[in-house]
N, C-alpha and C positions, 0 to 999 in steps of 0.2 A: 566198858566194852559191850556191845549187843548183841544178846542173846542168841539173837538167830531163830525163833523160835520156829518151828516145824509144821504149823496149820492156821489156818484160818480160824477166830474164836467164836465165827456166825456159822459158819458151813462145814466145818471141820477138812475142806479142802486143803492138799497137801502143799506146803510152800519150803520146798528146799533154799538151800542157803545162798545157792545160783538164781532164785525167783525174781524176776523183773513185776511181777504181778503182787509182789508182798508190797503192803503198806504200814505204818505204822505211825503211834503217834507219839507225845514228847513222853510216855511213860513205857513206852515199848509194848503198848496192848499191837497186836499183830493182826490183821486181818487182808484178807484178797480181796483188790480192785474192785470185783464184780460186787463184793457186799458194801465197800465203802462207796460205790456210786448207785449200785442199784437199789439200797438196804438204809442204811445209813447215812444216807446224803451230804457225805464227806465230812459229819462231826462222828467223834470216839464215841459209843455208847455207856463207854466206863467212865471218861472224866470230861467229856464235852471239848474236848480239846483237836485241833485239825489233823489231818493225815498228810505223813510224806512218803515217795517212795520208799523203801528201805535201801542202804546200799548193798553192791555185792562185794563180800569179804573176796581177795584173792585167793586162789588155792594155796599159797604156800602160807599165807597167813591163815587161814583156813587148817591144814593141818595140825600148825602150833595152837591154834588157838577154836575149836572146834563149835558147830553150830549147837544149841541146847536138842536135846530129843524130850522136853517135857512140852504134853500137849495141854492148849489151854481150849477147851469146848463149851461154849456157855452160848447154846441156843435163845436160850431161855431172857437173857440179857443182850440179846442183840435186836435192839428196837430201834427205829427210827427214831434220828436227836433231828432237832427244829433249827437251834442256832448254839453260837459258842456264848459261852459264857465269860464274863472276866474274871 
């Protein structure tokens, strides 16, 4: 099940579990739109791998099954990736 995580891991921008702006890649690194297209040039800076949007949980699934509140902030590791790797 996903996480849901709660920020962006470039910008530390807030992304609720309703977020059409959260993207995410096949290992669940979480980040906003504006850093995977303006930042990031649509590769993960963690494992080189592409972004999808995330979906949105429904609320009643949502309820049972609640979004993470751990933030993951790594400025520092949010660099511009060139291409995917295989």
């Amino acid at each position: 099940m996903l996480a849901l995580r709660p920020s962006c891991e470039c910008c530390d921008k807030n992304l609720p579990p309703e977020s059409r702006e959260a993207m995410i890649c096949t290992f669940e690194c979480t980040f906003c739109a504006d850093c995977v297209t303006d930042v990031l040039g649509g590769v993960c800076p963690n494992c080189s791998g592409e972004f999808v949007r995330r979906p949105v949980r429904p609320p009643a699934a949502l309820a049972r099954h609640p979004a993470s509140t751990e933030r993951v902030y790594n400025p520092e590791g949010c660099k511009p990736q060139t291409a995917l790797t295989a």
